[in-house]
C-alpha positions in Angstrom: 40.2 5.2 -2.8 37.9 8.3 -3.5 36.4 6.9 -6.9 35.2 3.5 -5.0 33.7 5.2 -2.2 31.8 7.4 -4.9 30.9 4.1 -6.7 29.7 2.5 -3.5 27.8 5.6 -2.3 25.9 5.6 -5.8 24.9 2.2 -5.4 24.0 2.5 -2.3 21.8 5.6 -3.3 20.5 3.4 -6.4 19.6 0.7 -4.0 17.4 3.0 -1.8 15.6 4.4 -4.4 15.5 1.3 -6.2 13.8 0.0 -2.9 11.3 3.1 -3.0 10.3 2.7 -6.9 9.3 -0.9 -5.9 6.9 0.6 -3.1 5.7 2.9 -5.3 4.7 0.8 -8.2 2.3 -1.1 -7.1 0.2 2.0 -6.6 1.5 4.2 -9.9 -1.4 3.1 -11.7 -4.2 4.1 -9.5 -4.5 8.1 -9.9 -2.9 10.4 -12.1 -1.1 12.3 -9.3 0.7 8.6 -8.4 1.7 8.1 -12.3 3.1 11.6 -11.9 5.1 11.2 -9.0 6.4 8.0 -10.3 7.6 9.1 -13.3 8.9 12.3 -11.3 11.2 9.7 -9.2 12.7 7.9 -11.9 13.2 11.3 -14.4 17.0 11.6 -13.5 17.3 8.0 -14.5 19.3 7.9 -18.0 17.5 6.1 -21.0 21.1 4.3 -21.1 21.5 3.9 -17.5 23.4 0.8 -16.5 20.9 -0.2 -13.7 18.4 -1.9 -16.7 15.8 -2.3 -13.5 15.4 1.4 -13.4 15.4 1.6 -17.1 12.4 -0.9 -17.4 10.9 1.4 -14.1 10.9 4.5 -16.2 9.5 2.4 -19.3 6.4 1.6 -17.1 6.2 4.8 -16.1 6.3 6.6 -19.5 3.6 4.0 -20.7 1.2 4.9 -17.5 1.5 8.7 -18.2 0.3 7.2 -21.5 -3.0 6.5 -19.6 -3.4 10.2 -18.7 -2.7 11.8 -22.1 -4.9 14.8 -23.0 -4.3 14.1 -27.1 -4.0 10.9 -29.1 -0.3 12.2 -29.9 0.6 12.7 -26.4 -0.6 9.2 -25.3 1.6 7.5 -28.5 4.6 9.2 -27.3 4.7 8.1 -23.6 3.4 4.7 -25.0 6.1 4.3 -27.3 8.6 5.6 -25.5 7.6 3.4 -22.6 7.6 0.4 -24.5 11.1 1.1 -26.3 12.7 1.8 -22.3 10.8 -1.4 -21.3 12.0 -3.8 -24.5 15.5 -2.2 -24.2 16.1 -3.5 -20.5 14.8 -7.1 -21.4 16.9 -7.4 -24.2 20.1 -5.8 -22.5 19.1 -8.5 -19.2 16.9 -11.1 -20.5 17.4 -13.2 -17.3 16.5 -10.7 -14.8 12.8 -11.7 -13.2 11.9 -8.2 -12.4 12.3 -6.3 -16.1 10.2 -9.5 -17.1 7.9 -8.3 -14.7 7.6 -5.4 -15.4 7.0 -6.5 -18.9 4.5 -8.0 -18.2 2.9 -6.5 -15.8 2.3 -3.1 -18.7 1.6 -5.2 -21.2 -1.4 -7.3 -19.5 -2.8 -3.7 -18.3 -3.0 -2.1 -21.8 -5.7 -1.4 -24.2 -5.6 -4.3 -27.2 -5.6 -1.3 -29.5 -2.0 -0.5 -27.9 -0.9 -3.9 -29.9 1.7 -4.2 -26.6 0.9 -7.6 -25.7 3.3 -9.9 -27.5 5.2 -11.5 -24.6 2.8 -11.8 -21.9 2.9 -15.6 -22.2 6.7 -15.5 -22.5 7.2 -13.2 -19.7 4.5 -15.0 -18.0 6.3 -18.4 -18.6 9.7 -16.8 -17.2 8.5 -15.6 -14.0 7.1 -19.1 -13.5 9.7 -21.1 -14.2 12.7 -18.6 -12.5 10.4 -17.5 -9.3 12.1 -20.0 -7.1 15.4 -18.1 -7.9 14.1 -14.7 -7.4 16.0 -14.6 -3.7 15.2 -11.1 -1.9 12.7 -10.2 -4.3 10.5 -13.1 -3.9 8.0 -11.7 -1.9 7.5 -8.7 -4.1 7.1 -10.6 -7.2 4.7 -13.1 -5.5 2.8 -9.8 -4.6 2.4 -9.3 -8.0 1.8 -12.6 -9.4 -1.0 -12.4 -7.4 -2.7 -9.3 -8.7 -1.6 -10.3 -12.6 -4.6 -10.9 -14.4 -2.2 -13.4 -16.5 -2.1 -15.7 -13.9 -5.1 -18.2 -13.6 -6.8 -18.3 -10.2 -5.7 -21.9 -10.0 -2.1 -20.7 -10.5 -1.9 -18.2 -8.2 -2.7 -20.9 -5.6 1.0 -22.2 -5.8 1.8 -19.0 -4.7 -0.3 -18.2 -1.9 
């Protein structure tokens, strides 16, 4: 009886700051004090962690510290390592709309130099095609289809 109320009180606790992380990302990219306190949030979160969501959060957070690097080596590792946490998740849950999100959402916003941009129209095409299924979360990821600069201003008109 013990070890399922522990479970349930760790999802629970994953599932409130799973709800924060979403509040925060929108913003994570703005300043280098938000990419900070992002990444901050989701540093307990295990490279092998079983919530893959999280896992493709602290990918996208390792690729925005990328942005504030001070040396060319520094800004490679977070990038790397970002993109490894990110590609991870959407191969361990290929079917979930928000890694694919995520997905796309770093690889639309990085430099072409990067060379990160290989699924944006397959993410793209995924989120399309699955956002009627998206249940609870389909207000968040019509938020972002709406500020993705993959998304035609025609397109985003099916969303509004």
């Amino acid at each position: 009886m013990k070890l399922i109320a522990s479970i349930l009180c760790l999802f629970v606790l994953a599932s409130a700051d799973l709800t924060e992380i979403r509040k925060m990302y929108p913003d994570a990219s703005k300043t280098e004090e938000s990419a900070k306190a992002f990444h901050e949030k989701l540093a307990a979160v295990a490279d092998n962690d079983a919530n893959k969501v999280l896992v493709a959060y602290k990918g996208a957070s390792e690729t925005l510290l990328s942005k504030y690097g001070n040396t060319l080596g520094k800004k490679t590792k977070h990038m790397k390592a970002g993109a490894s946490l990110i590609d991870a998740a959407v191969a361990a849950e290929s079917d979930n709309i928000e890694i694919r999100m995520v997905r796309l959402s770093v690889q639309e916003s990085v430099p072409k130099i990067v060379r990160y941009k290989k699924n944006i129209k397959e993410d793209k095409a995924f989120i399309a095609a699955n956002y009627g299924k998206s249940g609870n979360l389909k207000e968040y990821i019509k938020n972002f289809i709406l500020r993705s600069k993959s998304f035609s201003d025609e397109e985003k008109k099916a969303y509004k």
